[in-house]
MARVOZA-84974 format. One record per residue (C-alpha): x, z, y. Coordinates in nm, 4 decimals. Example, Ala and Ser with C-alpha at 12.3 -4.5 7.8 and 13.67 -1.06 7.14 Angstrom:
+----------+----------+----------+
!       xx !       zz !       yy !
+----------+----------+----------+
!   1.2300 !   0.7800 !  -0.4500 !
!   1.3670 !   0.7140 !  -0.1060 !
+----------+----------+----------+
END
This chain:
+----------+----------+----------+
!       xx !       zz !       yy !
+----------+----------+----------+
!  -3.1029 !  10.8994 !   3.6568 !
!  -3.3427 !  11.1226 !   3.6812 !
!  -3.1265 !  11.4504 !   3.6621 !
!  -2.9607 !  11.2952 !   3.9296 !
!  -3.2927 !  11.2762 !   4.1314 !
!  -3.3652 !  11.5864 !   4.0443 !
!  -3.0643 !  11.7208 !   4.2095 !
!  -3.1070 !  11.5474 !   4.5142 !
!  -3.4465 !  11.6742 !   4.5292 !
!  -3.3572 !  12.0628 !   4.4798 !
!  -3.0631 !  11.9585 !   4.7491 !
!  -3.3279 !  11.8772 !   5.0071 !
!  -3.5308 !  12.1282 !   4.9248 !
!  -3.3154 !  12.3869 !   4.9262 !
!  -3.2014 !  12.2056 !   5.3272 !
!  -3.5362 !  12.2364 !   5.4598 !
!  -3.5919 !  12.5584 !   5.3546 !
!  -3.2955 !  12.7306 !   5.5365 !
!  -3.3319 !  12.4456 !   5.8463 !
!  -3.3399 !  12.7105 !   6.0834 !
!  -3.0667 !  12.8954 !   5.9573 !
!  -2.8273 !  12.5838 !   5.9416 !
!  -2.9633 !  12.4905 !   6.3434 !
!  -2.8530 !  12.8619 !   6.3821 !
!  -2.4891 !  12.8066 !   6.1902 !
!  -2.4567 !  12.4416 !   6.3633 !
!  -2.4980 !  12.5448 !   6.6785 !
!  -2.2426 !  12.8771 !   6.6663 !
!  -1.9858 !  12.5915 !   6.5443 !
!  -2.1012 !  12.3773 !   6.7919 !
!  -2.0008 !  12.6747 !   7.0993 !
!  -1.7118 !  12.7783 !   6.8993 !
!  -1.5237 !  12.4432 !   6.8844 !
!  -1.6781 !  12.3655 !   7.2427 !
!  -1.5040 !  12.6123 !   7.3845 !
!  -1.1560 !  12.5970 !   7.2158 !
!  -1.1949 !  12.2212 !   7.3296 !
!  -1.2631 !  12.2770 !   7.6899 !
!  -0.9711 !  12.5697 !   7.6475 !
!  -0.6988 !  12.2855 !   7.5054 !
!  -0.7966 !  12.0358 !   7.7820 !
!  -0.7372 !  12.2947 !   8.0722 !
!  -0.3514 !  12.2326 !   8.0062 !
!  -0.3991 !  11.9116 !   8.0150 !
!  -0.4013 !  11.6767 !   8.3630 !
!  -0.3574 !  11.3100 !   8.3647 !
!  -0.3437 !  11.0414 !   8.6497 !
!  -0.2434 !  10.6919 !   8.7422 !
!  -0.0251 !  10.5976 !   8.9529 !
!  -0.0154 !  10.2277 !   9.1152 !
!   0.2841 !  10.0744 !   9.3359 !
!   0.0919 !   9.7759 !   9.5870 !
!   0.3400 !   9.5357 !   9.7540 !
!   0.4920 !   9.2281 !   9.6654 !
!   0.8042 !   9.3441 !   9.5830 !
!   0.6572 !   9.5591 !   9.2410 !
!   0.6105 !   9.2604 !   9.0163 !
!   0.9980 !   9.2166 !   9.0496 !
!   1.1230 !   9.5474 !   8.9439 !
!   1.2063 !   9.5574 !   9.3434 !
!   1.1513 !   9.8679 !   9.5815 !
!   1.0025 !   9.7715 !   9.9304 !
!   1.3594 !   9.8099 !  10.0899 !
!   1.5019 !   9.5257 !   9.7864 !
!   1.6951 !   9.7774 !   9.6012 !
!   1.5674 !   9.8268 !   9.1828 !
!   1.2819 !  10.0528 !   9.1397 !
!   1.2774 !  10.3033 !   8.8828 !
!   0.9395 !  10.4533 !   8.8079 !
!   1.1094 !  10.7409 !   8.5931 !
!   1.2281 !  10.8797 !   8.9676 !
!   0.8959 !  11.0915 !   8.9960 !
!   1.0393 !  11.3592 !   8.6743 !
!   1.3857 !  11.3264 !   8.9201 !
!   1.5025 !  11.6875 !   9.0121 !
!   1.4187 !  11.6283 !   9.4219 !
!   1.0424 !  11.5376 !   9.3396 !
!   1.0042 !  11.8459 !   9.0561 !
!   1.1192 !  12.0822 !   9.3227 !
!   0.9116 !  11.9074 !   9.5639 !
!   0.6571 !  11.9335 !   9.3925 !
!   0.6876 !  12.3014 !   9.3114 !
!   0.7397 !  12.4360 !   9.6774 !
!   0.3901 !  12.2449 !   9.7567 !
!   0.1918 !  12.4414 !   9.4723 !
!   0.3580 !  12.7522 !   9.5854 !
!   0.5490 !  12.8502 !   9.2436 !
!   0.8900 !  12.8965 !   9.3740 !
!   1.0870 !  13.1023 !   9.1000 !
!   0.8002 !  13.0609 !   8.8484 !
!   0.8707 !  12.7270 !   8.7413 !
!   1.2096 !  12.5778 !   8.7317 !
!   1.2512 !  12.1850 !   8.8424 !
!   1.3956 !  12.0997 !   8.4778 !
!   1.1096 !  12.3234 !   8.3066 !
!   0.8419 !  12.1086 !   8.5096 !
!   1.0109 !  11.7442 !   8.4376 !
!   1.0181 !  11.8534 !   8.0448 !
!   0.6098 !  11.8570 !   8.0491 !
!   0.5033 !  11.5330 !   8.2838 !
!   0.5235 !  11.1944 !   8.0514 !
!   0.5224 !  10.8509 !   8.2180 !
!   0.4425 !  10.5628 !   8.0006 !
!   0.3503 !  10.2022 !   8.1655 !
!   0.0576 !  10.0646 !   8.1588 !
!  -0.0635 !   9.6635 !   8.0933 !
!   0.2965 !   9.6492 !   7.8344 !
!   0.0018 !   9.4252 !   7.5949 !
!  -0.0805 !   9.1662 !   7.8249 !
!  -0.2005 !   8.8498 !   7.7350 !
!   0.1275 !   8.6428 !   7.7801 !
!   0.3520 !   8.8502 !   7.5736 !
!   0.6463 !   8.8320 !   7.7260 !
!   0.9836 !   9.0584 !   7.7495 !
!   1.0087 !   9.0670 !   8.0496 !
!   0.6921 !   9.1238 !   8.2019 !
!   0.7408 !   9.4514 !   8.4664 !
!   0.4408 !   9.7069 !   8.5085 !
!   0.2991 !   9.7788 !   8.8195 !
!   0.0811 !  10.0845 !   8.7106 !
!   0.1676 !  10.4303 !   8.5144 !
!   0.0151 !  10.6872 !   8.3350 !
!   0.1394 !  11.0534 !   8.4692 !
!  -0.0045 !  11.3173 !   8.1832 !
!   0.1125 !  11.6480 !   8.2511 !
!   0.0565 !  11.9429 !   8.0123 !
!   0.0903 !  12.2753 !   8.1362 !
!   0.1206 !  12.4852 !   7.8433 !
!   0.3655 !  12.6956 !   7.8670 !
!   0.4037 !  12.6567 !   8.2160 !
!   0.3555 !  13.0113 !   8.4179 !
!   0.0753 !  12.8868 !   8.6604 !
!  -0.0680 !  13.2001 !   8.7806 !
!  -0.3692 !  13.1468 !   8.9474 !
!  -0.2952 !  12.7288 !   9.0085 !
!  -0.5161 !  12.4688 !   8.8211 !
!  -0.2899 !  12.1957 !   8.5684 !
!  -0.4789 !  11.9567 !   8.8345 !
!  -0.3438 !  12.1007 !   9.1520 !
!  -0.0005 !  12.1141 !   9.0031 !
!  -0.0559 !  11.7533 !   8.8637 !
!  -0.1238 !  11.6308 !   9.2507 !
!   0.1520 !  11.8182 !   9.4116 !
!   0.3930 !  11.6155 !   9.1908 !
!   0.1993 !  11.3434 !   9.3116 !
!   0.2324 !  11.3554 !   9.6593 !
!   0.6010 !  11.5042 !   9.6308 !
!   0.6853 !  11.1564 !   9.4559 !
!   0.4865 !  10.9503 !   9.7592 !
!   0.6788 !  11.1584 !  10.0051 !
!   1.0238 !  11.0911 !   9.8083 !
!   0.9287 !  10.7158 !   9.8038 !
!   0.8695 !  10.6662 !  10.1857 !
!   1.1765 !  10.8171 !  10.2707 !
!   1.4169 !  10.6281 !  10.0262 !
!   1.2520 !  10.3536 !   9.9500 !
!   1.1052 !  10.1757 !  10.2808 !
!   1.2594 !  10.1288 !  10.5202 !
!   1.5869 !  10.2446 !  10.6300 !
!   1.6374 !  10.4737 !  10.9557 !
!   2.0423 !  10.5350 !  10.9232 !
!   2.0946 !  10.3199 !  11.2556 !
!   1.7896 !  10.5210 !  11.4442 !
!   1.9662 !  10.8861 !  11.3239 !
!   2.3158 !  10.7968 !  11.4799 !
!   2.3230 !  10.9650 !  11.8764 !
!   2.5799 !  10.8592 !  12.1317 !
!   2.8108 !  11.0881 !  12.2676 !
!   2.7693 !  11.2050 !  12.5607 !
!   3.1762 !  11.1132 !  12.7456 !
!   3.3502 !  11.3082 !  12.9662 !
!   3.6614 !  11.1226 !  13.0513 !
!   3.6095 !  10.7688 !  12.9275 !
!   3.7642 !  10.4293 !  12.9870 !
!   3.4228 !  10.2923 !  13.2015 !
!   3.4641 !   9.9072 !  13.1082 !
!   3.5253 !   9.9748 !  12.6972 !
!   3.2389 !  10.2503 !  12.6713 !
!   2.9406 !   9.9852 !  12.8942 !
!   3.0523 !   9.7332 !  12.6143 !
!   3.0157 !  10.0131 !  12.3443 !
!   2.6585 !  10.1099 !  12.5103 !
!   2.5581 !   9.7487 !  12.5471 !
!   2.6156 !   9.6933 !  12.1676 !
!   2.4382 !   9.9967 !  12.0671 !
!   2.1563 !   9.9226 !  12.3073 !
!   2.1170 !   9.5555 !  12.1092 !
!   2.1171 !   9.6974 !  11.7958 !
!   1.8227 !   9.9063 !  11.9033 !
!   1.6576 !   9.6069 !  12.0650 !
!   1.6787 !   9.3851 !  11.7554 !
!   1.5520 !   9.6556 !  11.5375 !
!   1.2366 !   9.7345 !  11.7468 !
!   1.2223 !   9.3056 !  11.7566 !
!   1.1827 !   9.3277 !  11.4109 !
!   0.8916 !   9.5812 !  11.4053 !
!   0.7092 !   9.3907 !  11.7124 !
!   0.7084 !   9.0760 !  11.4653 !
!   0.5543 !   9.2655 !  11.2036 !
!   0.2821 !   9.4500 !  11.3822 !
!   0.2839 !   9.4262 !  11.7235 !
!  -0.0385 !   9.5901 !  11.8057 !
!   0.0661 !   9.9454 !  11.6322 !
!  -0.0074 !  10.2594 !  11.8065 !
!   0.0863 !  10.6285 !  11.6765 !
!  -0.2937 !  10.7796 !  11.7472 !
!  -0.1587 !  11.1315 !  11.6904 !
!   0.0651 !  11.0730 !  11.9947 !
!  -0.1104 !  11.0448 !  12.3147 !
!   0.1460 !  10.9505 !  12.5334 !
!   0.1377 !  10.5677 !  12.5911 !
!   0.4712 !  10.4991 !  12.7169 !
!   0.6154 !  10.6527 !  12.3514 !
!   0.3528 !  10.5420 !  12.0655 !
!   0.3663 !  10.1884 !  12.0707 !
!   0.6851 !   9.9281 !  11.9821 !
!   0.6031 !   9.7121 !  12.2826 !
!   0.6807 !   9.9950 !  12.5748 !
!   0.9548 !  10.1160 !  12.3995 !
!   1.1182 !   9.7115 !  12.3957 !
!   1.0682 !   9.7423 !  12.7401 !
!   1.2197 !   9.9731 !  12.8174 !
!   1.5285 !   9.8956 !  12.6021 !
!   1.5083 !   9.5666 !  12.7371 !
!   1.5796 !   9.6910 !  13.0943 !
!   1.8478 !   9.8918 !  12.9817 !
!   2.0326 !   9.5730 !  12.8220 !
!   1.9082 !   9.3193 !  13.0491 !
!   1.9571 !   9.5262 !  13.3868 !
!   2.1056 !   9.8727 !  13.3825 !
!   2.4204 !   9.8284 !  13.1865 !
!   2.5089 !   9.4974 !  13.3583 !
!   2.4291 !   9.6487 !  13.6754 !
!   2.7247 !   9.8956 !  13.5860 !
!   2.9049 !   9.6756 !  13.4923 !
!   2.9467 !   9.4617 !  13.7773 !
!   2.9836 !   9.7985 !  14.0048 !
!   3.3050 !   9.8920 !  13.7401 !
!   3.4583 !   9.5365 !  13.7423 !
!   3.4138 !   9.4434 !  14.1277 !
!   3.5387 !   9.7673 !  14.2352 !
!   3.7939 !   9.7639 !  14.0094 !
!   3.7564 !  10.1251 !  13.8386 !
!   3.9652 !  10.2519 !  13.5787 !
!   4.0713 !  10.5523 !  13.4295 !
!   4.3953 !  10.3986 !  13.2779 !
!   4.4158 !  10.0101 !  13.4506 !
!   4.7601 !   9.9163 !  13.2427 !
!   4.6321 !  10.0119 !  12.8861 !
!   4.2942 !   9.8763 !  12.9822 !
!   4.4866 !   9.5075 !  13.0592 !
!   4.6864 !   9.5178 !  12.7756 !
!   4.3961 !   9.5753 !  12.5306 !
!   4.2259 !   9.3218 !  12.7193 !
!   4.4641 !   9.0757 !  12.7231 !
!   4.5590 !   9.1160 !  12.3166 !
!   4.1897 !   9.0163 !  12.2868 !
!   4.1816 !   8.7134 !  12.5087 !
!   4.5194 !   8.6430 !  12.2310 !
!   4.2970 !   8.6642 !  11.9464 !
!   4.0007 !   8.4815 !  12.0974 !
!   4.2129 !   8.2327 !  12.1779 !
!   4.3500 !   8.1716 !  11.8427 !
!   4.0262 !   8.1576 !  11.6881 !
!   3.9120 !   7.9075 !  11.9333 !
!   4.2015 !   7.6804 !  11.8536 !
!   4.1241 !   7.7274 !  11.4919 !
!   3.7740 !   7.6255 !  11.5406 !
!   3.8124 !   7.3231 !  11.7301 !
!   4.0924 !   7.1926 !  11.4553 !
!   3.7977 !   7.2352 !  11.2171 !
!   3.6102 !   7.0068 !  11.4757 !
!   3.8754 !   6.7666 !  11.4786 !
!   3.9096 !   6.7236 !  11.1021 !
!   3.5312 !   6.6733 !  11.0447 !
!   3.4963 !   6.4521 !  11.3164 !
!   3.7982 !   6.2318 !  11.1822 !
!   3.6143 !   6.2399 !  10.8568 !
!   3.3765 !   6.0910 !  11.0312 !
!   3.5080 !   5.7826 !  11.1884 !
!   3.6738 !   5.7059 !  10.8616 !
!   3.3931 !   5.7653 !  10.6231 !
!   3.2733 !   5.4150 !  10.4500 !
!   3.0058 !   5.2227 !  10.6253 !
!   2.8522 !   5.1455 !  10.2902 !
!   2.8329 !   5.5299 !  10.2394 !
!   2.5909 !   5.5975 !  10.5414 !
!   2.2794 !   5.3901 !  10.4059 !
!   1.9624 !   5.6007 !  10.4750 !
!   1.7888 !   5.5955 !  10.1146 !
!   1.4378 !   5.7120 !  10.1554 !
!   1.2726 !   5.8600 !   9.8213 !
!   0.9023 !   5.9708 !   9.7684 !
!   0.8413 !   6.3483 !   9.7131 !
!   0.5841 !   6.6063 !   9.7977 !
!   0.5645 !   6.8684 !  10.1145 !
!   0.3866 !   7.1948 !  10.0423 !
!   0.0301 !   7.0613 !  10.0218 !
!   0.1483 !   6.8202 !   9.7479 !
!   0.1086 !   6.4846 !   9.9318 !
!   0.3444 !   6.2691 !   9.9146 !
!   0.5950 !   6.1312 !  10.1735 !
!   0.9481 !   5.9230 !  10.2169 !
!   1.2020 !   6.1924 !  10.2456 !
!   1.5651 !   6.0992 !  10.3987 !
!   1.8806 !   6.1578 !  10.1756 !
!   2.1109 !   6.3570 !  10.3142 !
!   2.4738 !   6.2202 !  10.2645 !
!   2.8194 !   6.4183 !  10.2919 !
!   2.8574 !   6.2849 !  10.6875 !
!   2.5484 !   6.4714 !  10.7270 !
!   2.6839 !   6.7873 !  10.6436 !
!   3.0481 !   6.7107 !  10.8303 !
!   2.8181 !   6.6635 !  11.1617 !
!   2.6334 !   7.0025 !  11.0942 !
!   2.9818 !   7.1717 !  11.0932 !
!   3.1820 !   6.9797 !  11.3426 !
!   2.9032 !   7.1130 !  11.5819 !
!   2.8874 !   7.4245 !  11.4672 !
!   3.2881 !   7.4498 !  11.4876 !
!   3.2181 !   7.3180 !  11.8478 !
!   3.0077 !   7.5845 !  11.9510 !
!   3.2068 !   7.8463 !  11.8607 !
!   3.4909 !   7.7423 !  12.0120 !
!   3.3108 !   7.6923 !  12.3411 !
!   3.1753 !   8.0452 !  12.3198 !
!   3.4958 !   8.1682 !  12.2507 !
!   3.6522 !   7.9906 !  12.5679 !
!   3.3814 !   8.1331 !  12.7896 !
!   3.4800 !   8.5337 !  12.6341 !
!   3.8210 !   8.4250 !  12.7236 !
!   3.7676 !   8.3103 !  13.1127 !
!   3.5026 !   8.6195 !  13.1311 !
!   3.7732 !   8.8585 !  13.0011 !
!   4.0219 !   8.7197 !  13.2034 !
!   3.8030 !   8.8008 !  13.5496 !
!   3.8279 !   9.1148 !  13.4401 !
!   4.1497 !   9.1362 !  13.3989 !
!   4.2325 !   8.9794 !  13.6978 !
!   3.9720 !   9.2460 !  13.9093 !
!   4.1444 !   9.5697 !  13.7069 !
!   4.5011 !   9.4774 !  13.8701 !
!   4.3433 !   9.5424 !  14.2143 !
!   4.2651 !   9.8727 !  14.0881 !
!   4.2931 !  10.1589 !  14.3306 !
!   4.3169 !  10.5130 !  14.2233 !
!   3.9501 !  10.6955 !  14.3520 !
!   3.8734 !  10.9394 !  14.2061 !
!   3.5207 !  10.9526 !  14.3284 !
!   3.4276 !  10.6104 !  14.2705 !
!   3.5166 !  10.6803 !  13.8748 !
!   3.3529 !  11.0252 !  13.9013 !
!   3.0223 !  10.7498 !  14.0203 !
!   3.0906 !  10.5186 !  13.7504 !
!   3.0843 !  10.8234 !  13.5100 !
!   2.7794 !  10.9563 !  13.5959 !
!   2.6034 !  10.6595 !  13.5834 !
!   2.7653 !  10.5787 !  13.2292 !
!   2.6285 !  10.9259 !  13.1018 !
!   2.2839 !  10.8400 !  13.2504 !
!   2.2987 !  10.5399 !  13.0001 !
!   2.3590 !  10.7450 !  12.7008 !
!   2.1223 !  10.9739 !  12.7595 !
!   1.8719 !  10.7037 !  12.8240 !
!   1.9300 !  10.5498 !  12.4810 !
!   1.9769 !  10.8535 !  12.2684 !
!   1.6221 !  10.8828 !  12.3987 !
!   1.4594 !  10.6018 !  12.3348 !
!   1.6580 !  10.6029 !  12.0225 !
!   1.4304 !  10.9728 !  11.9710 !
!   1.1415 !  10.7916 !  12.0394 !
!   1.1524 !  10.5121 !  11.8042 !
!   1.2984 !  10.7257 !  11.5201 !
!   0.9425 !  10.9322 !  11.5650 !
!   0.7163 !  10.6281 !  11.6291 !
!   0.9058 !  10.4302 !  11.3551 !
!   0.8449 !  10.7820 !  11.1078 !
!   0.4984 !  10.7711 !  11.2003 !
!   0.4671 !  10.4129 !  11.1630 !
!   0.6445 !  10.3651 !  10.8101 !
!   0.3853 !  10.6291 !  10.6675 !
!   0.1093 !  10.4260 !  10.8315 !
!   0.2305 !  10.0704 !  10.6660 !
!   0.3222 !  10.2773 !  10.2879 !
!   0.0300 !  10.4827 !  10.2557 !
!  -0.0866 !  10.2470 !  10.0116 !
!   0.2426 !  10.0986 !   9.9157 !
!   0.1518 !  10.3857 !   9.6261 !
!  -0.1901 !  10.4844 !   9.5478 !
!  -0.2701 !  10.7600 !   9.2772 !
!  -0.5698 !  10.7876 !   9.0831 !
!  -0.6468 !  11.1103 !   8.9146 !
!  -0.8616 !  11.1758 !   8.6208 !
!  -1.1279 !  11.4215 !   8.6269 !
!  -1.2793 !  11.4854 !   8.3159 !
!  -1.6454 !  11.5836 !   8.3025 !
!  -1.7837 !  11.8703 !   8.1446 !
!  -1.9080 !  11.6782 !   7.8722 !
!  -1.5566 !  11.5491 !   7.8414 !
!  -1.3719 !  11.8469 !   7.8377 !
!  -1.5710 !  11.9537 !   7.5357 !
!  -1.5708 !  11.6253 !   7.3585 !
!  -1.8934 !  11.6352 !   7.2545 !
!  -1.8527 !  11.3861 !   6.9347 !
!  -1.5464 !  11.5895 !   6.8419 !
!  -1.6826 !  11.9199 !   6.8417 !
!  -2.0377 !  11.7859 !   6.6721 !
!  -1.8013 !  11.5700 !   6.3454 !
!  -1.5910 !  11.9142 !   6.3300 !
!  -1.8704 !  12.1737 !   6.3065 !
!  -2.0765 !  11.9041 !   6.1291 !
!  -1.7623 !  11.9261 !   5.8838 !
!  -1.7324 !  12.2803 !   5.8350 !
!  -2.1274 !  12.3318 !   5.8156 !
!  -2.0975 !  12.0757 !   5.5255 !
!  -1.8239 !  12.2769 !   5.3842 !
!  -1.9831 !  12.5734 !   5.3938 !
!  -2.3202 !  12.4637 !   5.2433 !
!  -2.0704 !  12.2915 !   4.9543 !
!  -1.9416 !  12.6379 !   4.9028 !
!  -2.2345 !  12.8518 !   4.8707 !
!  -2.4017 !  12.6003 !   4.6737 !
!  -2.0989 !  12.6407 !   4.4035 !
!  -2.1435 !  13.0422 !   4.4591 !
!  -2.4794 !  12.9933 !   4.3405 !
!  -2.4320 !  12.7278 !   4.0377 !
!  -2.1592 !  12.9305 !   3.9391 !
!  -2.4098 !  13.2882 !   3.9509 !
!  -2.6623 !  13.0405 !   3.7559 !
!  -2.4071 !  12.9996 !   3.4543 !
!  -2.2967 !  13.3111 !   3.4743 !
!  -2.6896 !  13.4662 !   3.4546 !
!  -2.7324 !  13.1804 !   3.1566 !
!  -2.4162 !  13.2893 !   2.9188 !
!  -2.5701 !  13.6761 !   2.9745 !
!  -2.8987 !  13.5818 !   2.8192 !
!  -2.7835 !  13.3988 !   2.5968 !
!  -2.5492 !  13.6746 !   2.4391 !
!  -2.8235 !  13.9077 !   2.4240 !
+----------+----------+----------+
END
């Protein structure tokens, strides 16, 4: 025991007495690993990415379709992504995707479930081996970044197909079949720019200073005067006057359709007529009202009606009704027509006229169609800008070194190389003790 606090002794003694010369080693070991530390974490860039809407929870893009989070190493979004950092024929788009890693984050969460979906990712990109030139990992790490939110928006929000399709501008068109083709394609505009008026109806593109184009409400207007009074307008100017480029083909098409409207009318009141004689011959002691307690949203209770099977017959037999009446007033509507286009006199100015004022209307809707494919662009980034939010992690100095790593590993090798010139030195003892010995 006390050998062994001998030793122990000599071991401190020997510690104090080269102190300064171990501060001197410990510290060289200290820059040396430092530095190859802060060197291995340059390559290194990491971020998070988060998705924010409703839809993310259920595996569900904004737009409904499935999201796939793996989409931001797709080839579109590497090459993206390279064009923005500037490294066109540096980098290929595969090379790129090989060194970014996605993993999900919140997979241990409390409940444990299968099939829980993660709204939030890791992004780590390591750069070695990438040919940078004078670009950090980090700028490289947010181009990919932004090239993924950019790829997002434009597949995944909303969908601007209908806005993208022009009207051609006719030359020599039936005037009657192209107002009903404009008249469609006008509504089709209308209920779109409905739909963005119910979801924010005080929007206005600030980087567009012209007030009769950046906001959804002028634009309706406008549209709305085109479907409510322009095209009928026409209209009435092609039907009274009885203009036509080709009257007898015009009737006949006409006429096949008042066929087919009239068929489906027919077909629709015989569905009226069979639920309404289900009706009349449905038992009496089949039509009690049974009322049963349940709860409305704010969980009180109330007596809710049954509904029975006469209930539903009703629904449809006036449903079946209403169609047929609609299709009845196409058919007496059509047949005005009709009746005005077999008056038809051949002027050539007067369907020059109705020409002109047909290719006024397209061009009037291709441009409001312009319009709200820009304001509706400007718009979509303005609702999605944090439909995907990206947080990026900048390591401190401190960090980058890893101060407790670098202090265990020189710590380690100090301790290693004290253990090694201490056996030097036992082993010259032994060696100086034999020698004396001998002589």
């Amino acid at each position: 025991m006390k050998e062994i606090k001998g030793k122990v002794k000599r071991a401190v003694q020997i510690l104090w007495e080269n102190k300064y010369r171990m501060t001197y080693y410990m510290l060289i070991l200290c820059i040396l690993f430092g530095c190859i530390h802060y060197a291995e974490s340059g390559i290194w860039s990491s971020a998070n990415i988060s998705f924010n809407y409703s839809e993310a929870s259920l595996g569900l893009s904004p737009n409904k379709t499935r999201f796939n989070a793996y989409e931001i190493v797709s080839e579109e979004v590497m090459q993206r992504a390279i064009e923005k950092v500037g490294l066109q024929g540096s980098i290929s788009a595969s090379e790129l995707a090989s060194h970014v890693f996605i993993t999900p984050e919140g997979t241990g969460h409390v409940g444990g479930s299968d099939d829980y979906i993660s709204t939030s990712y890791n992004i780590n990109l390591n750069a070695d081996g990438l040919e940078l030139k004078n670009r950090t990992t980090i700028s490289l790490l947010k181009s990919i970044c932004e090239a993924y939110r950019e790829f997002f928006q434009k597949n995944y929000c909303d969908n601007q197909d209908m806005l993208k399709e022009k009207l051609e501008i006719t030359t020599d068109c039936e005037p009657y079949l192209r107002l009903n083709e404009l008249e469609l394609r006008a509504e089709c505009i209308m209920q779109y720019l409905n739909a963005r008026l119910s979801e924010n109806k005080s929007y206005v593109d600030t980087e567009n200073p012209d007030s009769s184009t950046n906001n959804f409400t002028t634009l309706s207007k406008q549209i709305n005067n085109i479907v409510d009074y322009d095209i009928p307008n026409v209209k009435a100017y092609v039907i009274e006057g009885g203009i036509a480029k080709d009257a007898s083909l015009l009737i006949s098409i006409l006429e096949y359709k008042n066929k087919i409207d009239d068929i489906a009318a027919q077909k629709e009141m015989a569905y009226y007529d069979a639920n309404k004689n289900g009706i009349s011959v449905y038992e009496k002691s089949m039509t009690s009202v049974v009322m049963i307690p349940t709860t409305d949203e704010m969980e009180e209770y109330y007596m809710s009606r049954t509904k029975t099977a006469m209930d539903n017959m009703a629904r449809s037999a006036d449903s079946s009704l209403q169609a047929a009446t609609d299709y009845q007033s196409e058919i007496v509507d059509t047949s005005y027509v009709v009746e005005k286009m077999q008056t038809v006199t051949d002027d050539a100015g007067r369907l020059k006229e109705a020409q002109d004022m047909i290719n006024k209307l397209e061009s009037g809707i291709n441009e409001i169609s312009d319009q709200l494919f820009i304001l509706d662009k400007a718009y979509i980034r303005y609702k999605s800008q944090n439909y995907v939010s990206f947080t990026y992690n900048n390591a401190s100095f401190a960090q980058r070194i890893n101060v407790k790593k670098t202090g265990m590993k020189a710590a380690a090798v100090l301790a290693f190389m004290v253990g090694l010139n201490s056996l030097r030195k036992v082993r010259k003892n032994r060696k100086g003790i034999k020698k004396s010995e001998k002589v």
